[in-house]
C-alpha positions as CSV (number, residue, x, y, z in Angstrom):
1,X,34.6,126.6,131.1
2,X,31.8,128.9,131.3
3,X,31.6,130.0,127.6
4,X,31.5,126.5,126.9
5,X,29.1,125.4,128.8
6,X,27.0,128.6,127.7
7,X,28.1,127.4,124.1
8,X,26.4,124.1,124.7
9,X,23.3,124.9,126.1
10,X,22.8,127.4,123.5
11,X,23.1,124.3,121.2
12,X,21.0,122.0,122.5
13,X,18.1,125.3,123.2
14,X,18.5,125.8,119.2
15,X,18.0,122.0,118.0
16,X,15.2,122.0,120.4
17,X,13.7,124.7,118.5
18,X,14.3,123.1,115.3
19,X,13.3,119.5,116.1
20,X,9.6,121.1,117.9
21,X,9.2,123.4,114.6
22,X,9.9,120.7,112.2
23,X,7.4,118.5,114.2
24,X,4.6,121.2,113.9
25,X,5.3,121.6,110.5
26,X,5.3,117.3,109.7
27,X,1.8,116.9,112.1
28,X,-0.7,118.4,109.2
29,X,0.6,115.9,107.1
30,X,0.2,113.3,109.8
31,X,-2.8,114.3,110.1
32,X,-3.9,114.2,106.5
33,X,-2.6,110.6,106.0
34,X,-4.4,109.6,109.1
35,X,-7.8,110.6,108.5
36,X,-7.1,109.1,104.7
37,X,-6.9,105.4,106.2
38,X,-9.7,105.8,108.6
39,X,-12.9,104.4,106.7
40,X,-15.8,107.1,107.2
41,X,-13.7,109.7,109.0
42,X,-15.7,112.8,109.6
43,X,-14.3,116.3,109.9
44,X,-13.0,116.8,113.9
45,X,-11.0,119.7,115.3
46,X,-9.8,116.9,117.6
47,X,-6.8,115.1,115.7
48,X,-6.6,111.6,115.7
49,X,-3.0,110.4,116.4
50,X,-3.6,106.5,115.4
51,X,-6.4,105.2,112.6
52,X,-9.3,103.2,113.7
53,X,-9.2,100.2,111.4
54,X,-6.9,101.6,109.1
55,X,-7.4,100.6,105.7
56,X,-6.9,102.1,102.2
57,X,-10.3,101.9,100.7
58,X,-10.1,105.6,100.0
59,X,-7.6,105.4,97.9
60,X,-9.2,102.6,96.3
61,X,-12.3,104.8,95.6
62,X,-10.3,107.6,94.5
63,X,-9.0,105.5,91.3
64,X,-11.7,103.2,90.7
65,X,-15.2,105.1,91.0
66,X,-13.5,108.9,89.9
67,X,-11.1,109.4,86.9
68,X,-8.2,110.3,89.6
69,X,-5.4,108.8,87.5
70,X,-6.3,110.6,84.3
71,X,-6.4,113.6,86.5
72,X,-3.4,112.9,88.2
73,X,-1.6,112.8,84.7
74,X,-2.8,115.8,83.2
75,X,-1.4,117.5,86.1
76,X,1.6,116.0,85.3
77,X,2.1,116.8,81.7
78,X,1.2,120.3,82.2
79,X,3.6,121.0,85.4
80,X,5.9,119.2,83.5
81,X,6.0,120.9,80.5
82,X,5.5,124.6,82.1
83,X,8.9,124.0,84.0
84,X,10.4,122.7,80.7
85,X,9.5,125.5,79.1
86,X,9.8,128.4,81.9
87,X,13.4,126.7,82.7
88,X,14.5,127.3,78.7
89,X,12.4,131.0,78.4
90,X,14.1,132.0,81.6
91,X,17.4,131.0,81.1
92,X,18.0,132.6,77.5
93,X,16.0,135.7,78.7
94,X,18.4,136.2,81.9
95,X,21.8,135.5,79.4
96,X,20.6,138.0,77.2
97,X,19.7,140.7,79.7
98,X,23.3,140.0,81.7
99,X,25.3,139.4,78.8
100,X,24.3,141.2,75.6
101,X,24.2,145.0,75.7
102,X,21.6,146.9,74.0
103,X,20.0,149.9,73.7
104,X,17.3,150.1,76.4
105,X,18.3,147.0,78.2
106,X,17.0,148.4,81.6
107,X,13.9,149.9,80.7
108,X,12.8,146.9,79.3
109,X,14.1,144.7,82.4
110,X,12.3,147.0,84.7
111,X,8.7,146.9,82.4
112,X,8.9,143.2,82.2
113,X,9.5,143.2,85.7
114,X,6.4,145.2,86.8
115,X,4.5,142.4,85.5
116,X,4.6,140.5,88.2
117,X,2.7,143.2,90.1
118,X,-0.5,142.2,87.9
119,X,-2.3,139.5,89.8
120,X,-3.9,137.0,87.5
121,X,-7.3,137.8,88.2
122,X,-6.9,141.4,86.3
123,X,-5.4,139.1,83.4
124,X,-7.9,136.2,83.0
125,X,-11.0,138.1,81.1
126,X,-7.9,139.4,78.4
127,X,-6.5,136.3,78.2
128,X,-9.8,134.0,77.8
129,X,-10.4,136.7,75.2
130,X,-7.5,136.0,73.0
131,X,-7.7,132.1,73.4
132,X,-11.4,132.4,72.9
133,X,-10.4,134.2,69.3
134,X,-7.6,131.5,68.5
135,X,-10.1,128.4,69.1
136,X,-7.6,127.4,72.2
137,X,-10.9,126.9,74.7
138,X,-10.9,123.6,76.4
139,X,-7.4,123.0,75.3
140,X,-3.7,121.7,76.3
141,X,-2.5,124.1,74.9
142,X,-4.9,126.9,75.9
143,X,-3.7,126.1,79.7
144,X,-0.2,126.2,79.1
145,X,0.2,129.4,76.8
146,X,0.0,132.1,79.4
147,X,2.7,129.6,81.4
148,X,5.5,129.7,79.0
149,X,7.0,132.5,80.3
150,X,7.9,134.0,84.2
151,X,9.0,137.5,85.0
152,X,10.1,135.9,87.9
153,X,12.0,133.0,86.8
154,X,14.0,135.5,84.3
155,X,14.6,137.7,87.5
156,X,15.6,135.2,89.5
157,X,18.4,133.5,86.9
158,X,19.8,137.0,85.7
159,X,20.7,137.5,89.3
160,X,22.6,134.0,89.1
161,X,23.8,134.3,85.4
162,X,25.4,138.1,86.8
163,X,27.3,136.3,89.6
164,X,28.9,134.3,86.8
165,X,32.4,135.5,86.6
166,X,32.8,137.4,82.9
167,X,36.5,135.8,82.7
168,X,34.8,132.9,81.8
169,X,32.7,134.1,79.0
170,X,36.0,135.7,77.9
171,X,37.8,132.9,77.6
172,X,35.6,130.9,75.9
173,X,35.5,133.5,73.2
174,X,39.3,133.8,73.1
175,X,38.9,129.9,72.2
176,X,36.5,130.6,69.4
177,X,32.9,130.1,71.0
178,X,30.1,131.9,70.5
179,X,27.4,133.1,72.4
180,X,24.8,129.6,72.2
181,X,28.4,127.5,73.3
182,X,28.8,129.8,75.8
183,X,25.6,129.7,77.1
184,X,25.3,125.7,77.3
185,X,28.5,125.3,78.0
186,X,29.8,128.0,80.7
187,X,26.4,129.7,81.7
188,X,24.2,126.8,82.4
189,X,26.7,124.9,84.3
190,X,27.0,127.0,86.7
191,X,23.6,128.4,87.6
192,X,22.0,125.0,88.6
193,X,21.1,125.4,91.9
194,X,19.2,128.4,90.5
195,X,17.3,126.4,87.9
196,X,16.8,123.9,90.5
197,X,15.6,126.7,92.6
198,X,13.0,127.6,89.2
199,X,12.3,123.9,88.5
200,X,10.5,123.9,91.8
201,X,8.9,127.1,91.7
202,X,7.4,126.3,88.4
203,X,6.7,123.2,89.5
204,X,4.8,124.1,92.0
205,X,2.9,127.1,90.5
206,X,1.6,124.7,88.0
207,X,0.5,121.7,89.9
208,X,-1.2,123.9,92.5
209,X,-2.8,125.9,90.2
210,X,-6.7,126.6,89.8
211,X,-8.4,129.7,88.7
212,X,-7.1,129.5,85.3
213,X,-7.7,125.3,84.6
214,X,-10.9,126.2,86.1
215,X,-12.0,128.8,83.1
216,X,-10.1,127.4,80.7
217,X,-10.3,123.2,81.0
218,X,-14.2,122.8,81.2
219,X,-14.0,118.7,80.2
220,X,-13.8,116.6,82.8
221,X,-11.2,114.4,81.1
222,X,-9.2,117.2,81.1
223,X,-9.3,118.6,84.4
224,X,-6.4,119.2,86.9
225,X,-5.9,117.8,90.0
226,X,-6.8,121.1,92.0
227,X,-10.0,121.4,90.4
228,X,-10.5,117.0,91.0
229,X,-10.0,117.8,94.5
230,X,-12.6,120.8,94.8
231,X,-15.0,118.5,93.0
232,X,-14.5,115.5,96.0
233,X,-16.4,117.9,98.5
234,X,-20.6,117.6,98.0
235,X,-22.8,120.3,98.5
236,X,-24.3,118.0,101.7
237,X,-21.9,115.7,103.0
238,X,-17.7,115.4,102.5
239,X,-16.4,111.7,102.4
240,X,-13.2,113.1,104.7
241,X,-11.3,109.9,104.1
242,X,-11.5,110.2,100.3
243,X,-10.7,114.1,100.2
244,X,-7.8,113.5,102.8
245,X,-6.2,110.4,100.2
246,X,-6.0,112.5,97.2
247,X,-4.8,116.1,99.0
248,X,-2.3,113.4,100.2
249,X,-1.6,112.0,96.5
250,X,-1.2,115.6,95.4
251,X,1.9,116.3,97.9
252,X,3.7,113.4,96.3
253,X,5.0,114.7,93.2
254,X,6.2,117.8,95.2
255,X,8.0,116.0,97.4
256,X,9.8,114.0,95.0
257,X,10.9,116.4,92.9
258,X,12.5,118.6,95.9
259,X,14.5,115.4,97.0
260,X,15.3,115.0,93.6
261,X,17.0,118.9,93.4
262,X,17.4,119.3,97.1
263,X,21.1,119.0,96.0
264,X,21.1,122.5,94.4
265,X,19.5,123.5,96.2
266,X,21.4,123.2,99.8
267,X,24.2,124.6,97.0
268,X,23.1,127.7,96.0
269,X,22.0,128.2,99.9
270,X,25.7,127.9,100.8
271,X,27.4,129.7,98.3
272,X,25.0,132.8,98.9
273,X,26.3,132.5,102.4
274,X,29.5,132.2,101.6
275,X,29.7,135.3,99.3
């Protein structure tokens, strides 16, 4: 009777703790919305549980006096072609380093990975270099090039692609397919929590990302949402309520895409436990 009552309170103690963290973690984005349908809301270290005459003429301004859906949809198309991309660069790069043996294999695993140890900012003046040589300045394509390929996405689905059992790639050669059926057809099915895993982390890395839209995207009709936001705060005064209703338009996406793959997520989560 004891254990069980021990058992209970030990329960109830831990979904306590869960309900109180989840609740710090949801206020900031209580906050936000709020002070986005207040109407003048300055900046206060005092949060505001309820809107004073709530209203949505922020958002309003947002799309109607600034070029916020234009901005909104570059964003967009370049997260969304970034994952696209990283997702089919990834996965054929982790296939061949688990599955095809060749001379060197781990040498080059091990350089590619010590990439990720060079930040960005030791890469940009190189990189601006080379697209300032191939005309790709103040381009589409200019942004997304150095995107196209993750030493951590490859990392990350070679681990999954290894826990892959190699009876199945077996059989499917005993039944006459080769390496591309193989991969679409036995690989890929099986790694998707790890792709959703990518999907988001690519995601993610693209819509939040600055420094390099920032050198590269110098239109304004071409400018990312990051770099929109930076631009909402003057050098004088900061209309709060306006900044506040696009940081919350920029959590949107986000959060649809991870209920979209939380899924796979919850998936790959478990069967890691499990093994």
């Amino acid at each position: 009777m004891r254990e069980r009552t021990t058992s209970r309170t030990a329960w109830v103690v831990l979904h306590i703790a869960v309900i109180l963290g989840a609740l710090a973690m949801f206020f900031p984005f209580l906050w936000t919305f709020i002070t986005s349908i207040t109407p003048g809301a300055g900046f206060s270290i005092t949060p505001r549980l309820w809107p004073e005459n709530p209203s949505f003429a922020a958002y309003e301004t947002l799309f109607t006096e600034r070029p916020f859906a234009r901005v909104v949809m570059n964003s967009l198309m370049l997260a969304a072609i970034t994952t696209i991309v990283q997702l089919f660069t990834s996965a054929t790069a982790a296939y061949a380093f688990s599955r095809l043996p060749f001379r060197g294999r781990g040498v080059v695993f091990a350089v590619y990975l010590a990439t990720m140890m060079i930040p960005l900012q030791v890469l940009v003046v190189p990189l601006f270099a080379q697209l300032k040589t191939f005309g790709l300045l103040n381009t589409y394509l200019g942004a997304l090039l150095p995107t196209f390929a993750s030493a951590f996405g490859i990392f990350l689905l070679r681990q999954a692609v290894n826990q892959v059992p190699r009876e199945l790639d077996e059989a499917a050669t005993l039944d006459g397919a080769g390496h591309f059926r193989t991969f679409f057809s036995i690989i890929l099915p099986n790694i998707k929590p790890a792709l959703a895993t990518l999907t988001i982390f690519a995601f993610m890395g693209s819509w939040n990302s600055f420094l390099w839209p920032l050198i590269v995207l110098r239109s304004p009709e071409l400018q990312t949402l990051p770099i929109a936001l930076a631009g909402l705060q003057g050098q004088y005064t900061t209309a709060w309520d306006v900044v506040m209703a696009g940081s919350v338009i920029s959590v949107l996406p986000m959060l649809a895409l991870y209920i979209f793959a939380q899924k796979y997520i919850i998936q790959g989560v478990a069967s890691s436990g499990i093994k």
